[in-house]
C-alpha positions as CSV (number, residue, x, y, z in Angstrom):
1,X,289.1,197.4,86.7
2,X,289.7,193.9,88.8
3,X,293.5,192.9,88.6
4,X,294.7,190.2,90.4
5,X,297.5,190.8,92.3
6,X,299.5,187.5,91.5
7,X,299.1,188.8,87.4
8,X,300.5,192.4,88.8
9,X,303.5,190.7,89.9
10,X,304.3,188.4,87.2
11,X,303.5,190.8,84.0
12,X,307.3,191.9,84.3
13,X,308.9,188.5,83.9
14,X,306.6,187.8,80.7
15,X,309.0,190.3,78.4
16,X,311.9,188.6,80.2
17,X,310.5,185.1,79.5
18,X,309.8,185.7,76.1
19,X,313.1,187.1,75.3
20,X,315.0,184.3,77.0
21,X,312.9,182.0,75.0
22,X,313.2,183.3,71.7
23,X,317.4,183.8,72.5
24,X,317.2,180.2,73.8
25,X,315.8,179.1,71.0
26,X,318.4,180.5,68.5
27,X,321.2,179.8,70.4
28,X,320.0,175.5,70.4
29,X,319.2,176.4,66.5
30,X,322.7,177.8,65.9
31,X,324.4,174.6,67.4
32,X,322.0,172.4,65.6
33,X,322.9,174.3,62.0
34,X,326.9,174.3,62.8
35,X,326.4,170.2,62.8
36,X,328.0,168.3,60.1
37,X,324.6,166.1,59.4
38,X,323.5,169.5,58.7
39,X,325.2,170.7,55.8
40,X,325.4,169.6,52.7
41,X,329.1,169.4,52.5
42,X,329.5,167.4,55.6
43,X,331.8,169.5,57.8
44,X,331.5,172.0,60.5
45,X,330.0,175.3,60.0
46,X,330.7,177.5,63.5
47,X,329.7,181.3,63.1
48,X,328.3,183.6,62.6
49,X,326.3,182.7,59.6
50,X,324.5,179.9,61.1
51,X,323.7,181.9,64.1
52,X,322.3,184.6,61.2
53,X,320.5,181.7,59.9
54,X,319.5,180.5,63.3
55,X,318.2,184.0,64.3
56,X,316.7,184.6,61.3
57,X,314.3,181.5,61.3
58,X,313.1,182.1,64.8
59,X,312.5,185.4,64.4
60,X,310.3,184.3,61.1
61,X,313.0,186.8,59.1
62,X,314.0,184.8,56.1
63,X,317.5,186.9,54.9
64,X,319.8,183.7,54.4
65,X,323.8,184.7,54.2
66,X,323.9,181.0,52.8
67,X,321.4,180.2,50.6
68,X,319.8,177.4,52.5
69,X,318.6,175.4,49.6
70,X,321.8,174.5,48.5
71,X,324.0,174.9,51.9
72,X,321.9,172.8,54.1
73,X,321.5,168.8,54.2
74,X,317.5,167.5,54.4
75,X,318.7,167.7,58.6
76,X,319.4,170.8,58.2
77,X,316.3,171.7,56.5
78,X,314.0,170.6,58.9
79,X,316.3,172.0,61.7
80,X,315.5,175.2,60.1
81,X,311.7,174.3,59.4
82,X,311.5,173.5,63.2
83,X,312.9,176.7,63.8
84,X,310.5,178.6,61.9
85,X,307.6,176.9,63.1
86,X,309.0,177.5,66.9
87,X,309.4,181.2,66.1
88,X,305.6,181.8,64.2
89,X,303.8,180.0,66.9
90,X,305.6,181.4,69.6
91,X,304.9,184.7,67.5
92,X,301.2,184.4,67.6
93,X,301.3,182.8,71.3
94,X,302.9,186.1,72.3
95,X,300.6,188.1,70.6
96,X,297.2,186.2,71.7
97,X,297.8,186.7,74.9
98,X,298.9,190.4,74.7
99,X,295.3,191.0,73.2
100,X,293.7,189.2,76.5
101,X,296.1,191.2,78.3
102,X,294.7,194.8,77.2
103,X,291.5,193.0,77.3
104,X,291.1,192.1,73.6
105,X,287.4,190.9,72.5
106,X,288.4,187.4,70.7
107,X,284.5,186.0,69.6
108,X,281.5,186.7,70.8
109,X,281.4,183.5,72.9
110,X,284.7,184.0,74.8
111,X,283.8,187.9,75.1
112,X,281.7,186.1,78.3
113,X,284.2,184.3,79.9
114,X,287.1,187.0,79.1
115,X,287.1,189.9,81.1
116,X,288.8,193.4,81.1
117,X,292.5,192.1,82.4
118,X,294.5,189.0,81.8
119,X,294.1,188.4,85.2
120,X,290.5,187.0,85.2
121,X,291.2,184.4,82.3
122,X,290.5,181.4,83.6
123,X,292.9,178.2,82.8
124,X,290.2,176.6,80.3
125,X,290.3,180.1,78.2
126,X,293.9,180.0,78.3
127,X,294.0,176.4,77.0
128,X,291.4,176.9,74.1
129,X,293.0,179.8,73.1
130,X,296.5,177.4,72.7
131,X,294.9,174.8,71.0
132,X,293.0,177.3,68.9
133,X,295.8,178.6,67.6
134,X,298.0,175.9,67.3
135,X,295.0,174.5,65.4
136,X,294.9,177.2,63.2
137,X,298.3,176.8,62.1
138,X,298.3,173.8,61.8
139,X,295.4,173.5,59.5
140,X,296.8,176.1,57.2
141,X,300.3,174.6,56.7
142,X,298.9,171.2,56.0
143,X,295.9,172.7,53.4
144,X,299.0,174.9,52.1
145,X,301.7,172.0,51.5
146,X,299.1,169.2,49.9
147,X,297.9,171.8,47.6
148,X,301.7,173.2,46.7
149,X,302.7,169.4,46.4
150,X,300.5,168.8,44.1
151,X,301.2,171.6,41.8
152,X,304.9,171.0,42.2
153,X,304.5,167.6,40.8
154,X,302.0,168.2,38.3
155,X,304.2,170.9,37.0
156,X,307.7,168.0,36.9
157,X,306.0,164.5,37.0
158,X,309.3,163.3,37.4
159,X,309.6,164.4,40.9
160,X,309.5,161.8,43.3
161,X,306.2,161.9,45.4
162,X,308.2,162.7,48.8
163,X,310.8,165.3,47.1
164,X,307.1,167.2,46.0
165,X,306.0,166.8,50.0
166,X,308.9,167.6,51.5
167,X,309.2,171.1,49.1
168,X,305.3,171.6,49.4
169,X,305.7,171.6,53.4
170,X,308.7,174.1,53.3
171,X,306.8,176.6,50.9
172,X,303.6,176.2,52.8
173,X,305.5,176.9,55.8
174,X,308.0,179.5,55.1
175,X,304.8,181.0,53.5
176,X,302.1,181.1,56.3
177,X,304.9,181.7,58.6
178,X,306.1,184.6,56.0
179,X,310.0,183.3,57.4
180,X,310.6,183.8,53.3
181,X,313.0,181.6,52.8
182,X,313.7,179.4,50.0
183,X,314.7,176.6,48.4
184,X,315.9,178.8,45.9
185,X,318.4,180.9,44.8
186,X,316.0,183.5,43.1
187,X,313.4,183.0,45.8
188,X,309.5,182.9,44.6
189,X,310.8,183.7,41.0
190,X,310.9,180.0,39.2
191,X,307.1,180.1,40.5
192,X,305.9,183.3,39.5
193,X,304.3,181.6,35.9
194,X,302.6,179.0,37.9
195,X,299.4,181.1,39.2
196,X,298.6,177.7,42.1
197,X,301.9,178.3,43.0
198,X,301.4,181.8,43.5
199,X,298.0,181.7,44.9
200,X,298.4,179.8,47.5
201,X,301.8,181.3,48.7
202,X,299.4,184.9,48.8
203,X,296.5,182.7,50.5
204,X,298.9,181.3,53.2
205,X,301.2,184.4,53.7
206,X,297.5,186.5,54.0
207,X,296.0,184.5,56.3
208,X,299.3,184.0,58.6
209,X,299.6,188.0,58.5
210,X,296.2,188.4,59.8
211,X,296.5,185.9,62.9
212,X,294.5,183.8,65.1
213,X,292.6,186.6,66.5
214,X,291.3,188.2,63.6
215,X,290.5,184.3,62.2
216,X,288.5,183.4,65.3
217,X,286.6,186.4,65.1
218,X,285.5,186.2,62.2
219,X,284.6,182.9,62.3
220,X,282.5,183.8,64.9
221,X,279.8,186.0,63.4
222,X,276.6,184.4,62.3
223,X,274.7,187.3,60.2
224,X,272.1,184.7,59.4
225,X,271.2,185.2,63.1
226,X,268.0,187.3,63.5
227,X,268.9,188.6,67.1
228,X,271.5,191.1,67.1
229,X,273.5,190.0,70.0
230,X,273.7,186.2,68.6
231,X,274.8,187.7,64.9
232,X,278.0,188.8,66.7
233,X,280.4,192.0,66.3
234,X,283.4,192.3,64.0
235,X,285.9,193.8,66.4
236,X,287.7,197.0,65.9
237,X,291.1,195.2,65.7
238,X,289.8,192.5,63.1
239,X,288.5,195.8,61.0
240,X,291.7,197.9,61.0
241,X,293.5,194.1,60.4
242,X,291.4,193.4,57.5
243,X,291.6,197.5,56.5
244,X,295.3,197.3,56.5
245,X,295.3,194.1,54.4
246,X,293.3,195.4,51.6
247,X,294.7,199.0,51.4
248,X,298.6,197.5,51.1
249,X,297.0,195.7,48.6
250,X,295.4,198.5,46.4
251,X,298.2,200.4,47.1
252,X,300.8,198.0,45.5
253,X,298.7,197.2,42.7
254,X,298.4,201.0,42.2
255,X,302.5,201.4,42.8
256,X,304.1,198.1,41.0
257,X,302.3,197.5,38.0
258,X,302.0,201.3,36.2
259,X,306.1,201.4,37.4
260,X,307.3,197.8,36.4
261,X,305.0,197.2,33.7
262,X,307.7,197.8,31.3
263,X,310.7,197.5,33.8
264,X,310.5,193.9,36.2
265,X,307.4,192.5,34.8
266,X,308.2,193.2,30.6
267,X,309.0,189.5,30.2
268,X,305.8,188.5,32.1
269,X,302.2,188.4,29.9
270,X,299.3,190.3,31.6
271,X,297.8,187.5,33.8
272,X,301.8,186.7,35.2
273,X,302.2,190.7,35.7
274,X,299.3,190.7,37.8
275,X,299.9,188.2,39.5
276,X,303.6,189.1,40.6
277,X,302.0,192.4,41.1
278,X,299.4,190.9,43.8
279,X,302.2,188.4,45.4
280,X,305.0,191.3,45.7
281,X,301.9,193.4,47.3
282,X,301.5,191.0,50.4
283,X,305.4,189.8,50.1
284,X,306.7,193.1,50.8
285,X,304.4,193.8,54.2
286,X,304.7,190.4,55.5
287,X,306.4,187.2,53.7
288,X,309.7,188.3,52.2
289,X,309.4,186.1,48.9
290,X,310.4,188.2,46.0
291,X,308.6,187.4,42.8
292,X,311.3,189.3,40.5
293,X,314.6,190.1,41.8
294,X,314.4,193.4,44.0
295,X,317.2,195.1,42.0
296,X,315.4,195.3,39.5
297,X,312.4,197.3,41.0
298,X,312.4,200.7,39.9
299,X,313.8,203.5,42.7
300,X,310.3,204.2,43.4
301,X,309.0,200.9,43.6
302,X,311.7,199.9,46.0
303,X,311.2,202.8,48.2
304,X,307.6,201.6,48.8
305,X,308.5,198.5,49.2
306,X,310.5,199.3,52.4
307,X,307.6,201.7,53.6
308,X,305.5,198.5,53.2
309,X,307.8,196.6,55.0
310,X,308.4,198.7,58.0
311,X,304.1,198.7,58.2
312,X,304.3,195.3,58.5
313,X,301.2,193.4,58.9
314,X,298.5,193.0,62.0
315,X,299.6,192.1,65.4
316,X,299.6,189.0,67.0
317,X,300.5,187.6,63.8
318,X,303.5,185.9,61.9
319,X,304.8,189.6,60.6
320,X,306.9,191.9,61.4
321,X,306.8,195.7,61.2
322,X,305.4,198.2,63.4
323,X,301.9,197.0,62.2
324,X,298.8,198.2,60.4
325,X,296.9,199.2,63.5
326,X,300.0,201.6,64.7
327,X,299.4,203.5,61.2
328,X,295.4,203.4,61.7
329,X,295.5,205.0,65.1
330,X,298.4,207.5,64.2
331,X,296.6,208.4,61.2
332,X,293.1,208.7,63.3
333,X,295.3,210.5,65.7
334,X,296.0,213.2,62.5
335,X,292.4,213.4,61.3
336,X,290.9,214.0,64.5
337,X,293.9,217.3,65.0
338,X,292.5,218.7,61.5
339,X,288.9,218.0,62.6
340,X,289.4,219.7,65.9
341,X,287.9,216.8,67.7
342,X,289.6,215.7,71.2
343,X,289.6,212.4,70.9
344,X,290.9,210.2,67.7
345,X,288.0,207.9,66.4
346,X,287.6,205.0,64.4
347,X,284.3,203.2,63.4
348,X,282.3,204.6,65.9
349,X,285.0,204.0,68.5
350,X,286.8,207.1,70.3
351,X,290.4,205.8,71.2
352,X,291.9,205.9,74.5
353,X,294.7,208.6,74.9
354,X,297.0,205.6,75.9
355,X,296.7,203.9,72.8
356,X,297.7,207.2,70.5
357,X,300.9,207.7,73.2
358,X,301.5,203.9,72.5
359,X,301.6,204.2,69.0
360,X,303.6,207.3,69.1
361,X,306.3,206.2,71.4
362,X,306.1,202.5,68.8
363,X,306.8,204.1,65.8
364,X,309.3,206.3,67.4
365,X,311.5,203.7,68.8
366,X,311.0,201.8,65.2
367,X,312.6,204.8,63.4
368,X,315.5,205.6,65.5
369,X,316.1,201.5,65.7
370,X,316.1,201.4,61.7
371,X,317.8,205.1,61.3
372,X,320.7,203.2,64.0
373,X,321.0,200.4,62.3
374,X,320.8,201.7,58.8
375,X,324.0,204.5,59.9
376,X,326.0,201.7,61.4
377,X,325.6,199.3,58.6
378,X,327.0,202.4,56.5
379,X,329.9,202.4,59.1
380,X,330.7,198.7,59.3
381,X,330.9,198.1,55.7
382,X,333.2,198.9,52.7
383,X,332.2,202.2,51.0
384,X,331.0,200.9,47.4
385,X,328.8,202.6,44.9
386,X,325.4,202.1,44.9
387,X,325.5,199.7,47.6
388,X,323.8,202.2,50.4
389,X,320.7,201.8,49.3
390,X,320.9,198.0,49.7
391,X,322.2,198.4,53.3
392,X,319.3,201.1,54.3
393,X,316.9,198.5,52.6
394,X,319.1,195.8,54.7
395,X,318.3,197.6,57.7
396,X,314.9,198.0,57.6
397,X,314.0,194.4,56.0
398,X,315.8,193.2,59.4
399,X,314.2,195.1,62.1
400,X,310.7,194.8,60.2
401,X,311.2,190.8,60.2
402,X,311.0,190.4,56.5
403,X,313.4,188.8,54.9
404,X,313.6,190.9,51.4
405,X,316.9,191.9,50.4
406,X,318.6,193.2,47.2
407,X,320.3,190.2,45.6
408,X,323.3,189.4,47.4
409,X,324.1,191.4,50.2
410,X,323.4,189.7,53.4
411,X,325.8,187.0,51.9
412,X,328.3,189.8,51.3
413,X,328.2,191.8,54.8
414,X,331.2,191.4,57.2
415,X,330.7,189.1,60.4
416,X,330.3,192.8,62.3
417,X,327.5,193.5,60.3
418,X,326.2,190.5,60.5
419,X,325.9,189.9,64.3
420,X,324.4,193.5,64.3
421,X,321.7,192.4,62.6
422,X,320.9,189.2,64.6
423,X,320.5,191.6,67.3
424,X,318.3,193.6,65.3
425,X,315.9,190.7,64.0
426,X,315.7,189.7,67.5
427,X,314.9,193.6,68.7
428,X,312.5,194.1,66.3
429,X,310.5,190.9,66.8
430,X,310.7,190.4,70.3
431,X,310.8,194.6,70.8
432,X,307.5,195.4,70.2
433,X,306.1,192.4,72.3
434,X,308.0,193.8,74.8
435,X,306.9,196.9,74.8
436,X,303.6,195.6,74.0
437,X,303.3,194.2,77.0
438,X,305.3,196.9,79.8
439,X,302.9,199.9,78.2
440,X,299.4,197.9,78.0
441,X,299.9,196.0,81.2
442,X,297.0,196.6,83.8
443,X,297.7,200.1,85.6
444,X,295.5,202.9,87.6
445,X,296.5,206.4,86.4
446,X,298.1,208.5,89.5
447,X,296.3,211.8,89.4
448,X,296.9,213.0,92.7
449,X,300.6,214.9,91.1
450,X,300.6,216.8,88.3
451,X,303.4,219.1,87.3
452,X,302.6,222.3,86.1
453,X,302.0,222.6,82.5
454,X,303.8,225.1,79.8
455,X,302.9,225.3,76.5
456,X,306.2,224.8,73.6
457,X,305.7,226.0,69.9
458,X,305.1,222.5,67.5
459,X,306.6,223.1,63.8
């Protein structure tokens, strides 16, 4: 493999740079929210729940300590829209180029100019990739807000034409972004009778959980195309992306709707049951929006919902979590143990021993983050009954980047608990980045030193 030796020296600064952008960023955002032209009561609001806020946008979280709908001034709003938009592009910006990085197959036509290291990308790839996904988001948002507008106001034809906009925007947003937050106190629930309303949240929130990557591939095949090579290839990663997708969504279906049938979804006819089935399906792994409030999810339903939120959706997208194709290789991993075969495969592909120890040392480092977080949490706040399950969901909806919580207690955690959690959003969106890009950087395995080996007893 051809690295360049100027990309060997500045792979280590990109985690820095990304981190000190994404702090930056909520650090300008927390100043801008403490401003009296941006709240609704017009005075100053210094601490630590607008840096919460603040943090939570950029890192396209969505738990609000405030309730922004009603806290925030129209300034404020759109401070906390730029925000959002700032973190989900910066999001999929990251995770574009970590792809290129590990030499990540984006179409078939810039599988000719991209080559095995980031390195050998040359400045025209780089822009078109930018453009392409800043394009992408683009066009979703503004296909997502004209469409959300216009159900808004066909739903209340007394709502000004801007008011229906300006609220269209913010859902689109918030939804393609899958930041989760809302104008609302009740989140996604005053929509979940209104099946545009809820469609096109699922459409948007799907489509920003996939990414760019996944999007341009696709968009590249041509099975029309007699000749095999001009037809194209559906990658690995837009496979297990796609995979992933489909099989959080069959699971849900098959979890929320036998266990809330008669518990959150009773008041709802059959078509508005399903529906809030499909939307908390994709909410919980990516967006955040709750459809019915989460305290009143069955035990069991809740408990997958935070499994579904630590999952997360597929990288180099706008959600969080340790992603689907973590689980796919880690679960390939397993098979290919019971099937006595050395190397993991999926879809005719064997995978490289890195990627398994990548995976393994990712969803390790997710744990104990969540398992910290969720025993400090524990220690920081008040001992009150029934409220631990709401701070180990807390925890995990944090780390994961999701933005779910049961009903009231960000707003209730102490400012100790609340700065622990900024730190935590931030770890686990920038984290994995991070890590992404220290463990798949460009490297030439030393075998000249081995230590000797000894065998240990697993189990």
């Amino acid at each position: 493999m051809i690295v360049r030796t100027s990309f060997r020296r500045a792979l280590p600064s990109a985690p820095r740079a990304l981190a000190l952008a994404f702090a930056g960023a909520i650090a300008v955002g927390a100043l801008l929210l403490s401003l009296p032209v941006s709240s609704a009561d017009g005075a100053w609001h210094p601490g630590a729940d607008r840096l919460f806020v603040a943090a939570s946008a950029v890192c396209v979280t969505g738990l609000d300590p405030i309730g922004v709908g009603a806290s925030l001034s129209a300034f404020g709003l759109a401070v906390l829209a730029a925000l959002v938009q700032l973190g989900g592009l910066g999001v999929m910006t990251a995770g574009t180029f970590l792809f290129v990085a590990i030499g990540r197959s984006l179409s078939v036509t810039e599988e000719r100019s991209v080559s095995s290291s980031f390195g050998e990308v040359r400045p025209a790839d780089t822009r078109r990739i930018l453009l392409g996904t800043f394009a992408f988001t683009l066009a979703w948002e503004a296909a997502g807000a004209v469409a959300m507008a216009w159900r808004l106001r066909a739903a209340d034809p007394a709502l000004p034409l801007a008011a229906a906009a300006a609220r269209g925007f913010f859902f689109a947003e918030m939804s393609f972004c899958n930041a989760g937050f809302s104008l609302h106190a009740d989140s996604f629930a005053p929509y979940v009778r209104d099946p545009g309303m809820v469609l096109g949240s699922v459409l948007l929130s799907t489509a920003g959980g996939l990414g760019f990557l996944v999007h341009a591939n696709l968009l590249s095949l041509r099975p029309w195309r007699r000749n095999r090579a001009a037809r194209g290839r559906m990658t690995l990663q837009s496979r297990l992306a796609l995979e992933g997708m489909l099989a959080s969504v069959a699971l849900g279906l098959a979890v929320y709707l036998p266990l809330e049938g008669a518990g959150a979804y009773a008041a709802l006819d059959r078509g508005d049951a399903l529906g809030a089935a499909l939307f908390q399906c994709l909410s919980a792994r990516a967006s955040g929006f709750s459809a019915v409030p989460v305290s009143s999810l069955a035990p069991a339903s809740r408990l997958f919902t935070m499994v579904a939120m630590f999952v997360g959706a597929a990288p180099g997208s706008t959600g969080g979590g340790v992603k689907t194709t973590t689980v796919a290789v880690l679960l390939a991993t397993v098979a290919a143990m019971f099937g006595r075969r050395e190397a993991p495969e999926l879809h005719g592909r064997s995978l490289p021993r890195r990627a398994v120890n990548d995976a393994i040392a990712l969803l390790a480092i997710s744990l104990a983050a969540v398992a910290a977080t969720a025993f400090l949490l524990l220690l920081l706040e008040p001992p009150r009954a029934g409220r631990a399950g709401a701070l180990v969901f807390e925890a995990v909806s944090a780390f994961a980047n999701n933005g779910a919580e049961v009903e009231g207690t960000t707003a209730a955690l102490a400012t100790p608990s609340k700065i622990l959690l900024v730190l935590v959003m931030f770890a686990g969106r920038v984290g994995p980045a991070t890590l992404g890009l220290t463990l798949f950087r460009p490297h030439v395995e030393d075998r000249t030193k081995r230590l000797p080996e000894e065998n240990v007893v697993i189990g």
